[in-house]
C-alpha positions as CSV (number, residue, x, y, z in Angstrom):
1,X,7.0,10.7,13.5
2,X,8.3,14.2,14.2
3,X,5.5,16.5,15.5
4,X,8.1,19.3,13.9
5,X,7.4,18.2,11.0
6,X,4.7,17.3,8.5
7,X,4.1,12.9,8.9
8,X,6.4,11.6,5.4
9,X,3.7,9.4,3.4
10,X,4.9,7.0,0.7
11,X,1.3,6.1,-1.3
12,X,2.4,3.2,-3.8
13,X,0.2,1.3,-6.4
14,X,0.5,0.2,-10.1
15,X,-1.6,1.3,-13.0
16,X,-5.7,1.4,-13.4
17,X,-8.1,0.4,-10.9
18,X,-5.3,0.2,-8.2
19,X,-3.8,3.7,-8.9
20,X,-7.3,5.5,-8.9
21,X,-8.4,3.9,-5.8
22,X,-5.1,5.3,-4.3
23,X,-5.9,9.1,-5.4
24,X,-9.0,8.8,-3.9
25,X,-7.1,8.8,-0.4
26,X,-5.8,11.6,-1.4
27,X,-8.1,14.1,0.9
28,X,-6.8,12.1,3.9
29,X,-3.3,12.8,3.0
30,X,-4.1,16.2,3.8
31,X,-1.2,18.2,5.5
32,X,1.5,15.3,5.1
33,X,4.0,15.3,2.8
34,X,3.1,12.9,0.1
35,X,5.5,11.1,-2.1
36,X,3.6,8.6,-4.5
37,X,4.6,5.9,-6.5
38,X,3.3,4.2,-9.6
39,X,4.5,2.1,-12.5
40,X,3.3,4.7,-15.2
41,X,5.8,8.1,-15.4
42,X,3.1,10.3,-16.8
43,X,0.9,9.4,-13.4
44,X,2.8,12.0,-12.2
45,X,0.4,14.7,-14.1
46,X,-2.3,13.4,-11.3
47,X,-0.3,14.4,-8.7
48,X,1.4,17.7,-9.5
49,X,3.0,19.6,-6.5
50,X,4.4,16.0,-5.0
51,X,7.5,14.0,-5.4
52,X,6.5,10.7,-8.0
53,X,8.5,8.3,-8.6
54,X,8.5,5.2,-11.0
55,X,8.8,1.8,-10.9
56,X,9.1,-1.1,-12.9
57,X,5.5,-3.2,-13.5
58,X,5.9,-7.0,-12.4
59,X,3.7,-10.0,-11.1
60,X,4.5,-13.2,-10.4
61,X,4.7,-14.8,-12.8
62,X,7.7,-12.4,-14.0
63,X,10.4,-13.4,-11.9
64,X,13.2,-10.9,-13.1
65,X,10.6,-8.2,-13.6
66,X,9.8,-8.6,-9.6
67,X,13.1,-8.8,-8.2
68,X,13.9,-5.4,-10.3
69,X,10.9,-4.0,-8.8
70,X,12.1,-5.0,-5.6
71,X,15.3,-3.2,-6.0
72,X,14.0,0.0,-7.4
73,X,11.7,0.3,-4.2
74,X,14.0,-0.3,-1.7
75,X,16.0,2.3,-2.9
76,X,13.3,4.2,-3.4
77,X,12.2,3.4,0.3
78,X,16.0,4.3,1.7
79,X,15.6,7.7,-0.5
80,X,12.4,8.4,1.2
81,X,12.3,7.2,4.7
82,X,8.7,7.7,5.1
83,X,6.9,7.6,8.3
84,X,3.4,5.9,6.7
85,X,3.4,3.4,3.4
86,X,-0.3,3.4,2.2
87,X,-1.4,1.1,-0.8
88,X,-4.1,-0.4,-2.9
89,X,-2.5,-2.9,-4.3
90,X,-0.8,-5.2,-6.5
91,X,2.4,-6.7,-6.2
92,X,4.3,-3.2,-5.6
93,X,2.4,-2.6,-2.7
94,X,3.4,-5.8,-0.7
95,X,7.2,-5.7,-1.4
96,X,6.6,-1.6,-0.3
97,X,5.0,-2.7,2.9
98,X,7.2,-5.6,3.8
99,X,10.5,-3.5,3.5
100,X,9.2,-0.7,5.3
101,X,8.7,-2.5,8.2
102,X,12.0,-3.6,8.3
103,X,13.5,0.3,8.5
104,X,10.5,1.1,11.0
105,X,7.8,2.5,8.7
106,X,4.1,2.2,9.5
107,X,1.8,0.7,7.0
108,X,-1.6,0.3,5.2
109,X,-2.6,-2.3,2.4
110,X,-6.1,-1.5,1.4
111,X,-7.1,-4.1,-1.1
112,X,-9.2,-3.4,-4.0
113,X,-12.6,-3.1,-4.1
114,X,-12.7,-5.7,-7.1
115,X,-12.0,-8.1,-4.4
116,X,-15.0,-8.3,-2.4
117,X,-15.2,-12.1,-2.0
118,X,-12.0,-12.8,-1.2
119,X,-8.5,-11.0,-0.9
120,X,-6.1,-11.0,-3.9
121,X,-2.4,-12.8,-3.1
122,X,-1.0,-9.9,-2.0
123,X,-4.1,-8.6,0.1
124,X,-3.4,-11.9,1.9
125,X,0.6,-12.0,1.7
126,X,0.0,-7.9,3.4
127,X,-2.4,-8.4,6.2
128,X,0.2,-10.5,7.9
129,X,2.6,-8.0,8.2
130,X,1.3,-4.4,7.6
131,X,-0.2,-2.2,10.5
132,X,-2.2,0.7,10.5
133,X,-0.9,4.0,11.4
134,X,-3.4,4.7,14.1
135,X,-6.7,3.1,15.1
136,X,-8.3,-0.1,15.2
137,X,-6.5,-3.4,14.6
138,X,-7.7,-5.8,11.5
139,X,-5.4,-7.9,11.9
140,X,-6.7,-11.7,12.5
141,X,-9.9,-10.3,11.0
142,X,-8.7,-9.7,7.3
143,X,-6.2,-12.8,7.6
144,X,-8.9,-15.1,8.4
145,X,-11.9,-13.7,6.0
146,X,-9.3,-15.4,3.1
147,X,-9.9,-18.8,4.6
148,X,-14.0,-17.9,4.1
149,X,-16.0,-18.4,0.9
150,X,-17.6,-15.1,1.0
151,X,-17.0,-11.6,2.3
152,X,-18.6,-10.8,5.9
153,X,-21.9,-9.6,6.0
154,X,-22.9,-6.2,6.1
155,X,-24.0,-6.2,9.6
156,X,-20.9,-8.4,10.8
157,X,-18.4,-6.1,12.9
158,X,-14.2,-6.3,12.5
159,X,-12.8,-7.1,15.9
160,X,-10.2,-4.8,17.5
161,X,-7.0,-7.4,18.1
């Protein structure tokens, strides 16, 4: 990351839930250039003024639908190059994060509040691999509170790895 330039963000999630958790980062993205990403084209009316692009929706359970998805964000990552992926989720979010770190980006999977008990699959599949851009690390913290029955409790503080 250039300090001659503005930090590149790439903020990626599907539809709903995930998509308006994401613009409610949006006040943290302040002064970066912000490209987002969703699986809806007219998402790009909630974020006027910044480059949107689209992708194709898939789970797992939609094998061809995934590796298409797959493909459109890698080129959409090579088109990009940005310096920070942030995302709240589903499937879109893990294949952003785990190719980004292969051409050097720094990332950020914040799993959905909806998942308060336990991470979703690709909560889990994310918090081996993503890193934040700057402060503390999560890391064995959010990968082990999947093996738990229930969340931490309030009082309970994330180590620092």
């Amino acid at each position: 990351m250039s300090k001659d330039r503005p930090t590149k963000i790439l903020a990626i999630a599907s539809g709903g839930g995930h998509w308006i958790q994401l613009l409610r980062l949006r006040p943290a993205f302040l002064g970066a250039d912000v490209t987002y990403a969703s699986v809806n084209p007219s998402l790009a009316q909630d974020v006027k003024g910044h480059r949107f692009f689209r992708f194709t929706d898939a789970n797992r359970d939609q094998k061809w639908a995934l590796l298409r998805q797959v493909l459109q964000i890698s080129w959409m990552l090579l088109r990009v190059r940005p310096d920070v992926i942030v995302s709240t989720g589903a499937s879109c979010g893990y294949v952003a994060i785990r190719i980004g770190r292969l051409l050097g980006a720094r990332t950020l999977f914040i799993d959905s509040i909806a998942n308060a008990e336990r991470l979703s699959l690709s909560g889990h599949m994310a918090c081996h691999i993503s890193r934040p851009p700057k402060g503390p690390s999560t890391r064995g913290r959010c990968c082990s509170s999947v093996r738990e029955s229930a969340a931490p409790s309030a009082g309970r503080r994330i180590r620092s790895g």
